[in-house]
C-alpha positions as CSV (number, residue, x, y, z in Angstrom):
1,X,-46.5,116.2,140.6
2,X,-43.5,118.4,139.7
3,X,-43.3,121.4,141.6
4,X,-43.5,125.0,141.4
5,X,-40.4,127.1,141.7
6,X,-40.6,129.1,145.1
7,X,-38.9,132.7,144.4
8,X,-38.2,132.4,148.5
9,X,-36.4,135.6,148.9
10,X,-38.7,137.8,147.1
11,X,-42.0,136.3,149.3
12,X,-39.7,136.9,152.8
13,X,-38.8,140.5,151.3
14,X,-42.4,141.0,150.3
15,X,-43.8,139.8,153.6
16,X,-41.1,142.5,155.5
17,X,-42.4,145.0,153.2
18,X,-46.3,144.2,153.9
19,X,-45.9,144.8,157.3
20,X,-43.6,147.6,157.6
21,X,-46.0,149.3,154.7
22,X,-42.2,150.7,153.7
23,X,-39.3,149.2,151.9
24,X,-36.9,151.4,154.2
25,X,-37.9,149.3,157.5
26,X,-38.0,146.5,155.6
27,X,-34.8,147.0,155.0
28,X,-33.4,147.7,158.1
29,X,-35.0,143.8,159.3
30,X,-33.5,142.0,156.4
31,X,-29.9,143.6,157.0
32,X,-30.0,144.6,153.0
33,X,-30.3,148.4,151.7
34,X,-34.4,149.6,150.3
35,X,-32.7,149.4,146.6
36,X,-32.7,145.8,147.3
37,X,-35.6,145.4,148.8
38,X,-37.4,147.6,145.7
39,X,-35.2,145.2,143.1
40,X,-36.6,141.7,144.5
41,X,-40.1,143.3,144.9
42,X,-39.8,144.3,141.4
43,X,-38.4,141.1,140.6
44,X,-40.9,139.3,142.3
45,X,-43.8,141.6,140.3
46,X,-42.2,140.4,136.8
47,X,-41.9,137.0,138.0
48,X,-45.5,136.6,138.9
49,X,-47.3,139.0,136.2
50,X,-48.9,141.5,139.1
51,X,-48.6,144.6,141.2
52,X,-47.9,144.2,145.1
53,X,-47.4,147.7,146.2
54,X,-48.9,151.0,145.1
55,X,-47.4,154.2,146.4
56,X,-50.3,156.9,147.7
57,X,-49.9,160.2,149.0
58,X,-50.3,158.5,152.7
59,X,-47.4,155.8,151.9
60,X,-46.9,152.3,150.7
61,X,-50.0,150.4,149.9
62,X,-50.6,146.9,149.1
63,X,-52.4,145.7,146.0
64,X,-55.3,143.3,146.2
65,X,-53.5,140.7,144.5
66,X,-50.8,140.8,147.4
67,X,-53.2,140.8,150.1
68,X,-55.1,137.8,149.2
69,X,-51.9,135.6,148.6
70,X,-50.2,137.2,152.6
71,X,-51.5,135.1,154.6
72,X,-50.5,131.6,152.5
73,X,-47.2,133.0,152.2
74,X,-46.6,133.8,156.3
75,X,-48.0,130.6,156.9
76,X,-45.9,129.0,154.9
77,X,-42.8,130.4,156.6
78,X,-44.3,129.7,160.0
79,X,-44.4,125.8,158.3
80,X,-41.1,126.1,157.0
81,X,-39.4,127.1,160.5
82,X,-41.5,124.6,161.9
83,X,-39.6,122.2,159.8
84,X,-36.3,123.6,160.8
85,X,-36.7,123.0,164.0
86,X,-38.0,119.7,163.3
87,X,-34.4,119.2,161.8
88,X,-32.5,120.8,164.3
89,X,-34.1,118.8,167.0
90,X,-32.6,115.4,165.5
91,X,-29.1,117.4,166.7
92,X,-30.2,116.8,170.2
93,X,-31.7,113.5,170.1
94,X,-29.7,111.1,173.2
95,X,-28.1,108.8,171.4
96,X,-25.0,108.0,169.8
97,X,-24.6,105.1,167.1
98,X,-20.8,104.6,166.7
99,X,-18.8,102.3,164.8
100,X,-15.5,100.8,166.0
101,X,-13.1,97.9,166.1
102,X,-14.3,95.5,169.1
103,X,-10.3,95.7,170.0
104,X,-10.4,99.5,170.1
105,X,-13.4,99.8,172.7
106,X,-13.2,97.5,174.9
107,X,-9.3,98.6,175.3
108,X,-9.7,102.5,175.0
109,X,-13.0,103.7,174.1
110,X,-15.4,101.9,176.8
111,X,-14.1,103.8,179.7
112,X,-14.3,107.3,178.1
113,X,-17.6,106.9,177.3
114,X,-18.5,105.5,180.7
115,X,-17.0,108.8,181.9
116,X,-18.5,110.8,179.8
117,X,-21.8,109.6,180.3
118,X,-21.2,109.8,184.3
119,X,-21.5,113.7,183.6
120,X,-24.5,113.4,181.2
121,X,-26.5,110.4,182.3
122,X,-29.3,111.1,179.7
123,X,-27.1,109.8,177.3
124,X,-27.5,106.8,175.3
125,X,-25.1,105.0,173.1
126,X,-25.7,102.2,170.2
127,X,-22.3,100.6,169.1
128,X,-21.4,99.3,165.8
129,X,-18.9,96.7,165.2
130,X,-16.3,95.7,163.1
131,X,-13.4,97.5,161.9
132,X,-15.5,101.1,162.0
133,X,-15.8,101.3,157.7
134,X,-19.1,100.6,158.9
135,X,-21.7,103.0,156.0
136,X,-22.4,106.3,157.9
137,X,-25.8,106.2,156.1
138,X,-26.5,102.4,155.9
139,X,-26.2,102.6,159.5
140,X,-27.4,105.9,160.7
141,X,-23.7,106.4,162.5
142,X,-23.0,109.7,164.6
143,X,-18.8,108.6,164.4
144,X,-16.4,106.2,163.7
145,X,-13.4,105.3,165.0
146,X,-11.1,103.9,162.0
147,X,-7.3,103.0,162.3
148,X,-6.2,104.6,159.4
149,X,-3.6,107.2,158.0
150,X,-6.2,109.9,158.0
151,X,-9.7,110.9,157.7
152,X,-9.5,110.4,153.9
153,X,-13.2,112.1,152.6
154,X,-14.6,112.6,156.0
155,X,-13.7,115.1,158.8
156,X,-12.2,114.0,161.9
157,X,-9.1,113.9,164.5
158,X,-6.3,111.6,165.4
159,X,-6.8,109.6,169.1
160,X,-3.1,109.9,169.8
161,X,-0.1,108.8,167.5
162,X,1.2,106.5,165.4
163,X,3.2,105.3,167.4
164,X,3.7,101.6,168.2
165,X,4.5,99.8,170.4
166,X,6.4,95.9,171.4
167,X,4.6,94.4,174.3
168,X,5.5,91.0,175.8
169,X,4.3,89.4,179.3
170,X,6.8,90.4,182.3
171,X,9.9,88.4,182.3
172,X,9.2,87.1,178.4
173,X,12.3,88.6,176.8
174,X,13.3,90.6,173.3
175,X,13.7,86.5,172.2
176,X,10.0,85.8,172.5
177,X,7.9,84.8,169.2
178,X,6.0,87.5,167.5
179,X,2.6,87.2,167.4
180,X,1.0,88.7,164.1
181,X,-2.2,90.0,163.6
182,X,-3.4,91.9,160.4
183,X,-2.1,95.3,161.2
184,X,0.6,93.7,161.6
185,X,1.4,90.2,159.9
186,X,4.7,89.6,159.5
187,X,6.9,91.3,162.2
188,X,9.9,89.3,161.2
189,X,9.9,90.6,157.7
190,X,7.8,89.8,154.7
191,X,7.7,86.1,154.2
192,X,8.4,85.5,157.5
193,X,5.1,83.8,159.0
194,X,4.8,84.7,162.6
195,X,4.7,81.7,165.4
196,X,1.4,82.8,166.3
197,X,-1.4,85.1,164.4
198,X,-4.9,86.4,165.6
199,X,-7.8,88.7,164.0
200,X,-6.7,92.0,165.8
201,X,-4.4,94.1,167.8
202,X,-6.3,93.9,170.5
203,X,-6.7,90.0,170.6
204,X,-2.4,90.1,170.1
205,X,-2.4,91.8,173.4
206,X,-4.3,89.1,175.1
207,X,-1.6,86.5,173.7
208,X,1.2,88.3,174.7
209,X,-0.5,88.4,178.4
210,X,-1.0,84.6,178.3
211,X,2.6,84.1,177.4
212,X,2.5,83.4,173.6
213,X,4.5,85.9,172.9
214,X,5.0,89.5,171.9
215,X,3.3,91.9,169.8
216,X,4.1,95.0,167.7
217,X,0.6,96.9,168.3
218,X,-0.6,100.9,168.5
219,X,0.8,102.0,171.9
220,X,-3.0,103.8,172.4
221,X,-3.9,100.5,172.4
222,X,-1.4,99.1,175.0
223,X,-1.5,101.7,177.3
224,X,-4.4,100.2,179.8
225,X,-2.1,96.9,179.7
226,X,1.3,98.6,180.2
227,X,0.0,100.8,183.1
228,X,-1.5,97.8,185.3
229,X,1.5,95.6,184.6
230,X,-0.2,92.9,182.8
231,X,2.8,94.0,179.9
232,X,5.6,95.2,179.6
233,X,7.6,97.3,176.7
234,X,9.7,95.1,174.7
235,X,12.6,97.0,173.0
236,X,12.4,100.6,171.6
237,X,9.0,102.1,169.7
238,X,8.8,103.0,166.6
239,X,6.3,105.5,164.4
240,X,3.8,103.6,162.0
241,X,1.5,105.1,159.2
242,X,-1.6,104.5,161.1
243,X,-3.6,106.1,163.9
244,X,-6.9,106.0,165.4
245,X,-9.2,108.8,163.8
246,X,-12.5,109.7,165.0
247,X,-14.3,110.3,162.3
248,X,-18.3,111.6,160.8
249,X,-19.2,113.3,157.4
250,X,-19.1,117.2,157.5
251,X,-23.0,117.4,158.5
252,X,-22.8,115.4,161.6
253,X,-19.2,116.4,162.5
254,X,-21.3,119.7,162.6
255,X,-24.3,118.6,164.8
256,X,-24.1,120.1,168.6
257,X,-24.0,116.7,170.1
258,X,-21.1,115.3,168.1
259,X,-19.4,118.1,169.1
260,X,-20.0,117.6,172.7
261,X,-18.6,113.9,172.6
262,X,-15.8,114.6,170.2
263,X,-14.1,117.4,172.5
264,X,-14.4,115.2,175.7
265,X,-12.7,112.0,173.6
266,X,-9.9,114.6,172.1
267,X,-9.0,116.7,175.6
């Protein structure tokens, strides 16, 4: 059944004005000026083919036509603020769906979150996998982490630099074979097929720690390696294109809870 239009603004104006009995104080509730509340009264009398008001020597007076349709049209904005915060309590639900590489969290991500749900235990947190392109409304995501150049359509912030990074097990040497791995396939120059290749950056950490050589990966990444000695810098840094974002469409970038998570991951 196709609806009825809902002329919203004149039935909020015309309820202020039924209870006030005066456009004036009406007025002063809605934050407009009693020409605009007459003009959307007036409005709403054209629009519906009937009187509301009558003025009398004692004041404003409703019509019987507007009294019998008041107390559908109160309840109905009871129902539709009932609705709202229906809405608005999704904002607080407890958990967090997020989509990001495996590499990512398990190297940088997982302990941040352990921290910050150390200071909000009520927290709950549903991970996503893959390389965080993941749908945001296939999969009902809160964020994403994406190694990208930039938040492209979406809102969101950097996790650090672009910077990157050569990594190599202690006492492997500037001569050690490169290990590739998509971000990063051919280290030695295009056409150049690394000695070794595997699905990630993270993964090309773990080879270069087990000795198969070294790897040109985000230094966000390597930092948990480099500080326990597990690897060491190969060689001087260098900027790339990419970074990790954190990332959510405009109306959950908005929501309370995203907020809360997405300042304790950027401090």
């Amino acid at each position: 059944m196709k609806r009825t239009h809902l002329p919203l603004n004149g039935l909020r104006v015309l309820d202020a004005a039924a209870r006030h009995l005066s456009f004036t104080r009406a007025a002063d509730e809605l934050a407009v000026t009693p020409a605009a509340v007459g003009q959307q009264i007036r409005a709403l009398e054209d629009l519906l083919g009937v009187v509301l008001f009558r003025r009398t020597p004692k004041g404003l007076e409703l019509t019987d036509e507007a009294s019998s349709g008041l107390d559908a049209v109160r309840e109905g904005f009871l129902r539709f603020e009932e609705g709202v915060q229906a809405i608005q309590a999704g904002q607080s639900s407890h958990v967090y769906t997020i989509a990001c590489p495996r590499d990512f969290f398990a190297a940088w991500l997982s302990p941040r979150l352990a921290a910050f749900r150390a200071g909000n235990e009520h927290m709950r947190f549903a991970l996503v996998g893959g390389d965080g392109d993941a749908d945001f409304t296939e999969a009902n995501l809160d964020l994403a982490v994406r190694w990208a150049e930039g938040p492209g359509e979406l809102e969101g912030l950097p996790l650090g630099t672009t910077d990157l990074v050569t990594v190599a097990a202690p006492g492997a040497g500037e001569d050690a074979p490169w290990i590739g791995w998509p971000g990063d396939s051919c280290p030695d120059g295009q056409g150049v097929e690394a000695g070794f290749s595997v699905g990630d950056a993270g993964t090309a950490i773990s080879a270069a720690v087990a000795g198969l050589g070294k790897a040109r990966v985000p230094a966000l990444l390597a930092q948990a390696s480099l500080a326990n000695g597990s690897v060491i810098a190969v060689g001087t840094g260098c900027a790339g294109r990419r970074s990790y974002w954190l990332v959510a469409p405009l109306p959950q970038w908005r929501q309370k809870k995203v907020k809360l998570l997405v300042a304790a991951l950027t401090e």
